[in-house]
C-alpha positions, 0 to 999 in steps of 0.5 A: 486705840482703833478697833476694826470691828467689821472683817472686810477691814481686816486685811487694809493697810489703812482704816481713816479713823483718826487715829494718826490725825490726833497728833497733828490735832496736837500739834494744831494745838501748840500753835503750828502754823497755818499751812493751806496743806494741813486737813483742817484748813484743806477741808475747811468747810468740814472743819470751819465751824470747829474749836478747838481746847488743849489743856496742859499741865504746867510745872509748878501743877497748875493748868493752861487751856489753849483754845483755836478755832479753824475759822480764826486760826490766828487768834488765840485765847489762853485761860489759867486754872489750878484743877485739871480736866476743866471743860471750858467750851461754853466759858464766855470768850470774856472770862478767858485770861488773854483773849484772841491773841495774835498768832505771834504773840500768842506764841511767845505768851505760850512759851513763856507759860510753859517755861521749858527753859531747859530748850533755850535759846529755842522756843517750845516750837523747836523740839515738839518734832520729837514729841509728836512724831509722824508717820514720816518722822520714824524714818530717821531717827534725827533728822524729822520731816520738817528739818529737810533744811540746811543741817545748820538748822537743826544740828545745834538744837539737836546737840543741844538736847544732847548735851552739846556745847550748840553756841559752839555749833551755831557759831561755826555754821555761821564762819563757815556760811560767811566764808562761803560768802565772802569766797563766792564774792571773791570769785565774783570780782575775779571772774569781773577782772577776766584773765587780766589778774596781775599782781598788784606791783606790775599794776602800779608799774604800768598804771605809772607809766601810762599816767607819765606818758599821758601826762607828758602827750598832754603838755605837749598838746597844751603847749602845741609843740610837736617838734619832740613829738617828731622826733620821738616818732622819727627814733622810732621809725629808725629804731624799732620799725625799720629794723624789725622790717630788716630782721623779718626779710631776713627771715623771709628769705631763709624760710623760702630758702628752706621751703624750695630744699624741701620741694626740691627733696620731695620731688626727687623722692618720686620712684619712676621705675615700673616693674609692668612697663619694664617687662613691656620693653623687655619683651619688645628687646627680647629678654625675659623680665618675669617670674622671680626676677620681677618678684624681687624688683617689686620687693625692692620698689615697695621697702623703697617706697615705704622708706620714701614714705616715711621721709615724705612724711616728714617733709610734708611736716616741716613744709607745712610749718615753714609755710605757717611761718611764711604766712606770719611772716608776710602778716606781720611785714604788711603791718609794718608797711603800712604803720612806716607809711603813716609814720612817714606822713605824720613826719612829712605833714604839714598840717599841724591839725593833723598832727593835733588829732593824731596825739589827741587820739593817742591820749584817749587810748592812754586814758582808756589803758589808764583807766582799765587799769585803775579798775584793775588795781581797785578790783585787785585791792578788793580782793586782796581785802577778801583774801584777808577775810577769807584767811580770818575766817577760815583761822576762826572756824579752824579755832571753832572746829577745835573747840567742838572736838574738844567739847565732844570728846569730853562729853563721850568720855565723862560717864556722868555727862548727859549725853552719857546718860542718854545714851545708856537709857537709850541702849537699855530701851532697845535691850529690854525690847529685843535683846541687843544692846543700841549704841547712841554716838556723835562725833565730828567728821572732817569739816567740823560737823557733828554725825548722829548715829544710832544703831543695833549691836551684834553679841560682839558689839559690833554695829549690824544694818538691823537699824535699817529696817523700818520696825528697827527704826522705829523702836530706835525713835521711841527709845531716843524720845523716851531717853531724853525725857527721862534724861531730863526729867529734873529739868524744866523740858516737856513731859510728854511723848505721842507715838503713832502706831507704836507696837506695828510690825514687833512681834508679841514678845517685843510688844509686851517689852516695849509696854512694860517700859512705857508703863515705867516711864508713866511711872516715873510723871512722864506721859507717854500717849501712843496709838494702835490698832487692835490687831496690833495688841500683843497676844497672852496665850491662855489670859483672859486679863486685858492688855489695857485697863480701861484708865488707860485707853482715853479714846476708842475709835472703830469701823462699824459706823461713823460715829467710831471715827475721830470727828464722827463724820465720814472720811474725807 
């Protein structure tokens, strides 16, 4: 308990005495890892010289004494005794069990010491979150500070000590991070084959072609025979060349046909009569051209223009199209042109070596296209194995999704399931405190992942966003802490329990709710430890008594001078 003494204090928000560093002190203790962010380390010639010694009560009564220093922090030293208490702080480093452990091994020695098998596969490490929460970790209920990671990392264990079937949890995190491996390699590959992805019979059939083609081109080279080569090359000239030649004049002249008509139509589409220069040569005639008369003549010019228009605009259309036509066209003929002269000079040459070259570099475009498409098959096979996997693996989490449906839905409706168990602790914490019932639930959403909820009920038991509120919140992770352990409380799990600032923002009544039950839960061998502030300590009209016996308080900071203050020194 931190008591402000001096009345300048009163008002601030914060006081640096200590009491929020004695759960990190704590956590330093079960072998948290060295984290340059941590004060010890931050400050480390405040805190070089320092040792630290945390004794635990192990299940069978008997005692384990941790000892860390700051200044060799990965070195550990462990000393077993049967009376509790013990202050081992001048104990030669000799006389201790294990002596300057590695960090690692340290650890592994420490979970084993403890034995809270009830938290296997997981070691000590994973659920201390729970038990020495932060500041920070009354944000949400499930998901602490240090679980920031993917939900896979902290999910399974959660629903393990809920009661959930987690190998089942573990196991669908694992399909589901393999498939989405295996699909972003299949995207790989598809996006390697660009926009040349066939089906695997048209890559054969073409593949086979190809090597025909290429085989025949090459035993012609071997053999130096090119008069099948001239007349393949003669039947293509008449058939295929010439013809297309022949088709495609056809159509030049129809297009140019059609593009005079069109030139033709809009030239004759012109009005030429002004109704201005018509009044003009009237005059000059002597007859009246005006007033109503050139009203309606300009009426008549504007409903035919606007009629000319819109036939213009048409055949603006269709001359543009004919045009791009012609265009195509004149290409494509050019082409043709100049591909039936090379053939011609290949029939004329004389020069075998020019006609050797020529079916040589024909070969190397066949051998190009052959292999391309061999890459094309290699590729496709690749991802036609990949399509089988990803089938496989998306039947397998579909089987795993069913199977953690199932399991959560027996666990929800079998009342003497722990997670039934947890939930109604839960729920009577909450009610004791502030008189409204709490609703623990979990269940799966559509891809298989389980949602924790845990929220404040209304009279008709309907959730309310009172849960949202910090002090709500709060109570919600004390009573889910609290639920737990009680839950478990025959099972070799942890005991013990630290809450910061544990009765900030309740009002008086609530506080003294919340106490009774920390005190039943003392009771019943957990150790709740928690801190406060005295401002914060409920207040008993017309009572003398103390909210606290002096057995309870194990430590008293204060503001009065630097010896109230955790390592009586000053803030740093």
């Amino acid at each position: 308990m931190a008591e402000i003494r001096l009345p300048e204090n009163r008002n601030k928000d914060t006081h640096n005495l200590g009491k929020t560093t004695l759960g990190r002190l704590l956590d330093f203790g079960f072998l948290a890892k060295r984290d340059p962010k941590f004060f010890l380390f931050k400050h480390h010639d405040l805190f070089k010289d320092f040792v630290f010694f945390l004794e635990i009560e192990l299940d069978d009564a008997s005692f384990v004494t941790v000892l860390r220093g700051v200044d060799d922090a990965t070195k550990i030293s462990f000393k077993k005794h049967q009376a509790g208490h013990q202050d081992f702080s001048v104990l030669p480093i000799s006389e201790w069990d294990h002596q300057e452990v590695p960090f690692e091994r340290a650890r592994d020695l420490l979970d084993g010491l403890l034995d809270w098998r009830a938290l296997k596969p997981w070691s000590f490490r994973k659920g201390l979150g729970y038990l020495l929460r932060s500041q920070d970790d009354f944000r949400d209920v499930f998901q602490l500070r240090k679980f920031q990671a993917a939900h896979a990392g902290w999910k399974p264990f959660l629903a393990h000590i809920l009661g959930f079937d987690a190998p089942l949890i573990e196991q669908h995190y694992a399909k589901e991070a393999e498939l989405a491996k295996k699909q972003a390699i299949a995207q790989t590959v598809k996006d390697e084959l660009g926009g040349s992805i066939e089906d695997m019979s048209k890559i054969e059939g073409l593949l086979l072609l190809k090597q025909k083609e290429a085989e025949k081109k090459q035993k012609l080279l071997d053999a130096f025979d090119f008069r099948s080569q001239d007349k393949d090359r003669t039947k293509q000239l008449v058939d295929d060349v010439d013809e297309r030649i022949a088709s495609l004049n056809a159509e030049r002249y129809s297009l140019n046909q059609n593009r005079k008509k069109i030139l033709a139509s809009l030239e004759e589409d012109q009005i030429l009569f002004n109704p201005d220069e018509a009044q003009r040569l009237f005059e000059e005639a002597g007859v009246l051209f005006k007033g109503q008369i050139k009203k309606d003549f300009q009426q008549l010019i504007a409903f035919n223009k606007a009629i000319t228009d819109e036939r213009r605009g048409y055949l603006q259309e269709e001359r543009t199209e004919v045009e791009t036509e012609l265009k195509r066209v004149n290409a494509e003929l050019n082409v043709l042109g100049k591909k039936r002269s090379e053939m011609l000079s290949f029939l004329s040459g004389t020069d075998v070596f020019v006609k050797y070259k020529q079916v040589s570099d024909d070969m190397v475009t066949l051998r190009a296209d052959i292999t391309s498409l061999e890459r094309q098959r290699e590729g496709l096979h690749r991802l036609q194995e990949l399509r089988t996997e990803i089938r496989a693996l998306t039947e397998a989490r579909g089987h795993l999704q069913t199977q953690i449906e199932a399991d959560v839905e027996k666990q929800n409706s079998d009342k003497s399931s722990l997670f039934s168990v947890i939930r109604l602790f839960f729920s009577e914490i909450v009610e004791e405190v502030i008189n409204r019932k709490a609703l623990l639930s979990v269940s799966p959403n559509r891809e298989g992942h389980l949602e924790f909820k845990a929220e404040i009920l209304d009279e008709s038991g309907n959730a309310t966003s009172a849960d949202r509120g910090n002090t709500y919140r709060k109570l919600l992770c004390i009573a889910f802490d609290l639920a737990i352990l009680r839950a478990r409380i025959d099972e070799k799990f942890p005991r013990f329990v630290y809450h910061d600032g544990v009765f900030e923002s309740l009002d008086d009544r609530k506080k003294e709710n919340l106490l009774m039950i920390i005190r039943r839960y003392a009771e019943l061998g957990l150790q709740p430890i928690i801190t406060l502030i005295d401002s914060d300590l409920p207040v008993r009209t017309g009572e003398s008594e103390p909210v606290f016996e002096g057995a309870e308080i194990v430590l008293t900071l204060h503001d009065e001078n630097e010896q109230g203050r955790l390592f009586k020194m000053k803030a740093w």
